[in-house]
N, C-alpha and C positions, 0 to 999 in steps of 0.2 A: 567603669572607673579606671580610668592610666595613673599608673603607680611608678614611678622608677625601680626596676632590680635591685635587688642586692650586688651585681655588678656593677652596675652603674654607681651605686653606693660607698663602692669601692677603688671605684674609679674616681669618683672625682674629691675621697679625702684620699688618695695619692696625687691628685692634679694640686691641692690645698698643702700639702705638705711640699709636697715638689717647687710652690712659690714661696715658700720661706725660702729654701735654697738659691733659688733665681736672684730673691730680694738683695743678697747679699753679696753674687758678682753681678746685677746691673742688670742681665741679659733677660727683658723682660716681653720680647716679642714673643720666642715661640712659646715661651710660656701661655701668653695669650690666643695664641695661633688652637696649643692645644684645648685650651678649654670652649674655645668656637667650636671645632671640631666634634667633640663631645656632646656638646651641646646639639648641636647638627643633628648627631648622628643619632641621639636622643629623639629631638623632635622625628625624623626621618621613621624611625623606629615604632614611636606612637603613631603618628598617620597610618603607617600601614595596619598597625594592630586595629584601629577602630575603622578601618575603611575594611578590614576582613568580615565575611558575613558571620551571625554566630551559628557557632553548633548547636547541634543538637542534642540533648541527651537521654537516653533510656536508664531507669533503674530497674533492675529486677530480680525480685525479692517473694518468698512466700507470702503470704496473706495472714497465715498461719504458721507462728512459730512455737518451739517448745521451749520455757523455762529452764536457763542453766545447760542448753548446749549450743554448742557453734552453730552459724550457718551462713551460708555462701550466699554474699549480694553482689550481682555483675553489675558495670556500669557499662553502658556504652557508649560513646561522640561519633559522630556524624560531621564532617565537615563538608561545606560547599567552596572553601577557602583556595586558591590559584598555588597557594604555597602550604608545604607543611610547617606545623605547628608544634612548638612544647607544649605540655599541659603538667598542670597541677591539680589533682581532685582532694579536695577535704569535706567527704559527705556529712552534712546535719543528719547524723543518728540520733533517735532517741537519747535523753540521759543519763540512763538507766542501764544500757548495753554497752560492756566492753566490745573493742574493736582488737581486727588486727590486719598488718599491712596498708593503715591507711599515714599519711596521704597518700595517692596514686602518682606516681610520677609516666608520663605517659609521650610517645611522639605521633602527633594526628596529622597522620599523610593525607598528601594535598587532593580534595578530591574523592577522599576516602573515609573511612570508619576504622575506628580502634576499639577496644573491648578488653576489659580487665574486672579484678574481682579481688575483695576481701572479705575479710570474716567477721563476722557480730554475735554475740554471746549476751541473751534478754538477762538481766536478772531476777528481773519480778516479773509478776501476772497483771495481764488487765493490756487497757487500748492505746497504743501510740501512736506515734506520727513521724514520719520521715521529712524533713524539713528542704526546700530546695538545695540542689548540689552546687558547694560553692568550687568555681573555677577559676585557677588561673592561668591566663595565656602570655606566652612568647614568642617570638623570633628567632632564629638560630643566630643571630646578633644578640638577641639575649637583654636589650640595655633597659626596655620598660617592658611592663606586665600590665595586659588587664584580666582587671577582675570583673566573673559574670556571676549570676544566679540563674541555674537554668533549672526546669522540669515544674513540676506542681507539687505540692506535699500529698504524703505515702501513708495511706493508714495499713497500720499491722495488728493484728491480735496475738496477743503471747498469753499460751495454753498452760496449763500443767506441762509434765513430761509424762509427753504419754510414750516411751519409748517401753516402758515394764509392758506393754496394753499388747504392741505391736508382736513381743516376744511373746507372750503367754498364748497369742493367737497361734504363729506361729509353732511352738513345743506343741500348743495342744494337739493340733493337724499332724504330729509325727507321735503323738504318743510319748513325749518327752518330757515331762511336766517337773520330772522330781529335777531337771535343769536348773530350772529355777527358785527348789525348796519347796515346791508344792506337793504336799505329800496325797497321794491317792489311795486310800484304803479299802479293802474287798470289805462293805458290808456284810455281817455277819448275821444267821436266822432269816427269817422269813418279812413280809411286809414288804418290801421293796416291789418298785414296777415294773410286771413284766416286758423283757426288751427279745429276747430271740430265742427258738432254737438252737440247739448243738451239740454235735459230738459228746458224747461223753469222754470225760480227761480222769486220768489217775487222781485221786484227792477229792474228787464232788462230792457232795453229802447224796446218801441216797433219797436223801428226803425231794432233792433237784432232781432227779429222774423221771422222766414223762414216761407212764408205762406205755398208754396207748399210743405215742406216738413211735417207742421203742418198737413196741408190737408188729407196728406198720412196715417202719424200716428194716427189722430184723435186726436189729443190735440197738446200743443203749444209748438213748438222747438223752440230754439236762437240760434242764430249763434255766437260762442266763437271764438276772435282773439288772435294775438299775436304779438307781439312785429317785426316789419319790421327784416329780416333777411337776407343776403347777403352784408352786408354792410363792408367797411373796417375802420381801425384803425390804425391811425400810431403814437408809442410810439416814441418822441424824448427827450435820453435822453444828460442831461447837464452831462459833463464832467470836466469843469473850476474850477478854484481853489476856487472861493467861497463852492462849493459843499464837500470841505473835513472840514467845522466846525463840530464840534461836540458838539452834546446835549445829555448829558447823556454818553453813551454807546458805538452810534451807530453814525456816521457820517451823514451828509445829504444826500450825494449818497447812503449809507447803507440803507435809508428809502426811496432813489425813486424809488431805485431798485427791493425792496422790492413790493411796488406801484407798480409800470410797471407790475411786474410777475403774480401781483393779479389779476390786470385788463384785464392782456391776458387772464387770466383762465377764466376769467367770463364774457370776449368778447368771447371766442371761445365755451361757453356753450351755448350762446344766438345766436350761428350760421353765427356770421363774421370774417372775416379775421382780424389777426395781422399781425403787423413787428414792429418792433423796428429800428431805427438812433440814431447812438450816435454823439456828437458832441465837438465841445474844446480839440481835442487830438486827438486820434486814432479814425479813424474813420468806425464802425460795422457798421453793413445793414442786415437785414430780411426783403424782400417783403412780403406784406401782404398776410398771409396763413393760411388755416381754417383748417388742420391737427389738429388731437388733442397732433400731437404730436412736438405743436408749443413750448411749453411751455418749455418741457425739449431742445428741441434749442436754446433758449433764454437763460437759463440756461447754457446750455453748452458754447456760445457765450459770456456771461457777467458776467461768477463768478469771472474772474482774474481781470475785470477790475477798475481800482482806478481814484479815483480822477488827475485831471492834475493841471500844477501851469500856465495853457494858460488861455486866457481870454476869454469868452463866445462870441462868433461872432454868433447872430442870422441870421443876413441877409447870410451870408455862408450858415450854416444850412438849410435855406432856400429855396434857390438856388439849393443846394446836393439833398432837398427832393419831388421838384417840377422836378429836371431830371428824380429820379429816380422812383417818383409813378405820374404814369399816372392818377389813377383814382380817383374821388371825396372819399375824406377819413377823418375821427375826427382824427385832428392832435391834440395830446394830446403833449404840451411841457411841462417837469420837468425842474425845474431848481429855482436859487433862485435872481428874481427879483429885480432890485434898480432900483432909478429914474435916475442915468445915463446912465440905460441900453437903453434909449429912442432911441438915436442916430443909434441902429439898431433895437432894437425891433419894433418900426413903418414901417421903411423897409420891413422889414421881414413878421410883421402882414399882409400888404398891398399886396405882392406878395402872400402867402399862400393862401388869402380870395377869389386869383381868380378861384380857382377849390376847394379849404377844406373850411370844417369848423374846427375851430380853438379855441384848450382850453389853456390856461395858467395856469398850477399848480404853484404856489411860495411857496414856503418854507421860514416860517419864525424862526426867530432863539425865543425858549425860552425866553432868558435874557430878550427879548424886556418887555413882557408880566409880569416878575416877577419884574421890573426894574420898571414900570407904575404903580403897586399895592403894591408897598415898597411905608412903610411911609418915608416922607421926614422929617429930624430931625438937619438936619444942611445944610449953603450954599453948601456943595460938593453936598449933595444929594439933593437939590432943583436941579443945574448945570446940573446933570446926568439925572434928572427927562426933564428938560427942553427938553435938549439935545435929550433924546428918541422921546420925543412928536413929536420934528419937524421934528426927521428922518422917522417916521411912517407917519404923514402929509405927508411929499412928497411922501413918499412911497405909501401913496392910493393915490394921483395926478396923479401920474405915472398909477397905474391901472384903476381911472375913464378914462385918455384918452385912452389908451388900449381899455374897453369897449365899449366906447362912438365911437371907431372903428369899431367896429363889435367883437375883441373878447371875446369868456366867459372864466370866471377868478376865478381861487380859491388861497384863499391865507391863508394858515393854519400849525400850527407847524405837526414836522418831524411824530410824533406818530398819526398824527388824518390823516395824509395824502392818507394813500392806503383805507379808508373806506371812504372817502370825494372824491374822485377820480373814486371810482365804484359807488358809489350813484349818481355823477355826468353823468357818462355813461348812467346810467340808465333811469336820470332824459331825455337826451337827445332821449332814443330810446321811451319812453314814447312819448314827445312830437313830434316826427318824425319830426325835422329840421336838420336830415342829408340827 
């Protein structure tokens, strides 16, 4: 499609004004003269632009992106054109993703290829699509523009952030963990599985003394354990519509899922199996598997999937998780706890505890927390202050009986949750009550 510039545009409401002026002393030729000329130079202008072959264009882009951070899409033009070209790029991004630096303003030598690059930032999860790149071309006369559509549309996947996953791999290979808040605890007593000989060090219990192998050596071995191994895990996560509030950014499910992917990583380094159950909606399933390449199936499994507006039925979930895992396993539940959730989460607790052991993560919202430490300055916000207290009162009611059941319970905002949750792990494989 030929379009006139915005030069052109400009040009000819000064040729339009300019004939008022004319009108007035008479002198009406060159006035005419110029607007031939324009016109000319217009058509002249379009000929060449559509008698130019089109370019080409490349986009390239990951396949795979992460939720909530930049990233770098190159475009590239190709031209087979005798002259060089201005160009204009305004790429059909997804809806969903902020951009930055577009449009591309760009000059495509004659003969040659140009190459440039802006930034995309996905907001949400799940599947999209890059729509063709819309282009527009000029002349270094500038006076019309066409516009093209070039390329095919672009499917993209946008992930969780797996950028905690890539770190924790990372610190772990260096021995760095407490980097990231993960705290590592020397198990205490005996029960732990045997992992090596060594030296004996200042501080070892004599009870870690290997004699016969001291014997052998002639000085004093210990025997170094580790953390029980072979054990399972089953992430189940909440799908219900409490789960799509947002704090900040990032939804509640944006942060359990987050959580979930952390914990497989750092369940499956420490040599147990994962799976994942989702619940309140559509319902996923991974049996628990010690592949390392559990992670990216869970991944694969749960990028699309979003919050529902169904209500959380623990005792269901429960029921789905007891058919479908046979063996004693840390059933880690996400999801976000109230005191009328009791009516099945007792249910639920109670069938679970007869083959699992059973954690409750809850997610708590923000507001509560800035709502309780806002000074109170008028009855509204006494009202409001009140109001909070007593919903968070019930709220630990709800979780003392929980406990006072048999399960362990975390209850912490969206941001503290995936390091509260593997500390938690840890804390358990330390004390071997799985």
């Amino acid at each position: 499609m030929l379009l006139p510039s915005r030069l052109a545009l400009q040009l000819g409401i000064v040729w339009l004004l300019a004939g008022i002026a004319v009108a007035l002393i008479g002198a009406l030729d060159p006035w005419i003269y110029a607007g031939a000329l324009l016109v000319a130079a217009m058509a002249a202008d379009g000929v060449r632009l559509l008698r130019s072959p089109r370019p080409v264009a490349e986009r390239q882009v990951a396949a795979a992106l992460a939720v909530g951070r930049w990233h770098d899409v190159t475009l590239k033009l190709t031209s087979a054109c005798e002259r060089a070209l201005r160009a204009e790029i305004r790429d059909h991004v997804p809806a969903r993703f902020q951009t930055r630096a577009l449009p591309l303003h760009l000059l495509l030598p004659a003969r040659g290829w140009v190459q440039s690059a802006y930034a995309i930032r996905p907001t949400t999860r799940g599947s999209f699509r890059f729509e063709p790149i819309a282009l527009r071309l000029r002349t270094r006369l500038g006076l019309m523009e066409r516009q093209l559509r070039l390329g095919d549309p672009q499917p993209v996947r946008v992930y969780p952030d797996f950028g905690a996953l890539s770190g924790y791999a990372l610190l772990a290979t260096d021995h760095r963990l407490s980097q990231m808040g993960i705290l590592q605890r020397r198990r205490r007593g005996e029960g732990m599985d045997f992992q090596q000989l060594r030296e004996y060090r200042r501080g070892d219990s004599l009870r870690r003394i290997d004699w016969k192998a001291a014997a052998r050596m002639h000085r004093l071995i210990s025997r170094e354990y580790q953390d029980e191994r072979d054990q399972a895990i089953v992430i189940v996560l909440d799908c219900g519509r409490r789960m799509g509030a947002v704090d900040g950014e990032m939804s509640h499910f944006d942060a359990a899922l987050n959580a979930a992917l952390l914990l497989a990583h750092v369940g499956l380094h420490h040599g147990d199996a994962v799976g994942v159950l989702t619940m309140a909606g559509e319902s996923r399933f991974i049996a628990p598997r010690k592949a390392r390449s559990t992670t990216t199936l869970m991944l694969n499994l749960l990028y699309d999937l979003q919050p529902t507006l169904h209500t959380s039925d623990y005792y269901a979930a429960a029921l789905d998780l007891m058919r479908r895992v046979q063996r004693r396993a840390l059933v880690v539940v996400v999801s976000n706890l109230r005191d009328e959730d009791d009516d099945t989460l007792m249910p639920a607790l109670g069938l679970l505890r007869r083959r699992h052991l059973v954690l409750f993560a809850s997610l708590r919202e923000t507001v509560l927390g800035s709502t309780l430490s806002a000074p109170v300055r008028d009855l509204d916000g006494a009202l409001t202050h009140a109001a909070t207290a007593d919903y968070l009162q019930a709220r630990q009611a709800s979780f003392n009986r929980l406990e006072r059941a048999g399960a362990m319970l975390i209850d912490v905002e969206p941001q503290e949750l995936p390091l509260a949750l593997v500390n938690r792990y840890l804390d358990v494989k330390r004390r071997g009550v799985l």
